[in-house]
C-alpha angles and dihedrals in degrees: 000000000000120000092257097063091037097062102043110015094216115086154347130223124203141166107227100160124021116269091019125098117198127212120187114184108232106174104128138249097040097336088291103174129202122221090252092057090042089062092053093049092052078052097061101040093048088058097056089079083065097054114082088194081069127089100140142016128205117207119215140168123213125252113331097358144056093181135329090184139233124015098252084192078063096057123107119193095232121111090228088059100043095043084049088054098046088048093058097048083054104056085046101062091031084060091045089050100043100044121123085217115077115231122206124210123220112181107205103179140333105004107180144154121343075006098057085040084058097046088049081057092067128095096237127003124212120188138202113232091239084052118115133204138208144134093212099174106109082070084070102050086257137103141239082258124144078082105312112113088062097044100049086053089044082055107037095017124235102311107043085043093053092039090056100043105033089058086034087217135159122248125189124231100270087062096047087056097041090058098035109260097120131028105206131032122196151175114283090238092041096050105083082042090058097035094062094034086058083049101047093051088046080054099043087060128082113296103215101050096050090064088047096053096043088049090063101041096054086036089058090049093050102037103026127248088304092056096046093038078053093054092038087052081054114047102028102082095037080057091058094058104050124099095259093062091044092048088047093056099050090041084060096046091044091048094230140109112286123228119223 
């Protein structure tokens, strides 16, 4: 156990390929994380926007799992505890979400629940064909909340995402990308590979305009079209005049790789 898992039992970061963090979820069983480790996950995330060797992350879980969500033995019936919790899974996946950095998701396993909330955070999810889906807490007497019952219908649209999280049931991954909920389904042994290799061509492109272009998109989601044609209207010409547009003008000219 490295000294990293052994001081917070949540996750692991690592650096496989150049330009990619990787982040496995480690909190055991299932990648059940307490509130505590979720802070320090936001933590971590949050600190990706500050390292410049850093151009894409990659979210996994560990074994059979990449989250089954929140740790229920942790749960206390007061409205201050429960509000706290919820506070703190939002900011997660608001983190997640918001980040300049663009976060893949490779779902190794079972992902239910405050951990599929977490997945439909990230920018892309790849799954892995033995992987499993479901938003069970109804059965609980909860909800998909923390944001997911917006983004799942964002994703899936209103039906699928009703359907899912009213009957609280579990879908495999054939379904997932059937509906939409993932965009790639691969081999067990092939998922961590692809996942990287997605990472490392978003990082090989221009920097700049991959956060521009993320902060539209997920403008446009929050705020509606108005709101994303707004943020389109102002990023588009200071873009333009960065160095990686110039560098990717004169790469094309030139008729050669650009290096961004």
């Amino acid at each position: 156990m490295s000294a990293e898992r052994a001081a917070n039992d949540a996750f692991e970061r690592s650096t496989p390929v150049p330009g990619v963090a990787l982040i496995r979820i480690t909190a055991r069983p299932l990648g059940v994380l307490t509130v505590a480790g979720r802070r320090r996950l936001t933590a971590e995330i949050g600190a990706l926007a500050d390292d410049p060797t850093v151009r894409c992350a990659v979210l996994t879980g560990e074994g059979p799992a990449f989250s089954a969500g929140s740790n229920i033995r942790e749960f206390e019936v007061t409205a201050e505890w429960i509000e706290g919790a919820r506070v703190q899974e939002v900011a997660l996946n608001e983190c997640i979400a918001d980040s300049p950095v663009p976060v893949v998701a490779a779902c190794n396993g079972v992902t239910l629940g405050g951990g599929a909330v977490m997945a439909l955070a990230c920018d892309v999810r790849v799954a892995s064909a033995s992987a499993t889906f479901g938003f069970p807490e109804v059965k609980l007497g909860a909800m998909a909340g923390a944001t997911g019952t917006q983004r799942l219908a964002q994703l899936v649209g209103p039906g699928h995402a009703l359907r899912l999280m009213l009957t609280g049931r579990t879908i495999d991954a054939a379904e997932a990308l059937r509906i939409g909920l993932v965009e790639e389904v691969v081999d067990d042994e092939a998922l961590l590979p692809r996942a990287l290799q997605l990472a490392q061509e978003i990082g090989a492109v221009s920097p700049a305009a991959v956060r521009a272009t993320k902060r539209c998109v997920r403008g446009g989601l929050a705020g509606g079209y108005a709101a994303g044609m707004r943020l389109e209207a102002e990023v588009t010409a200071p873009l333009g005049l960065t160095a990686d547009a110039i560098e990717g003008k004169a790469a094309f000219l030139e008729k050669r790789a650009p290096e961004f």
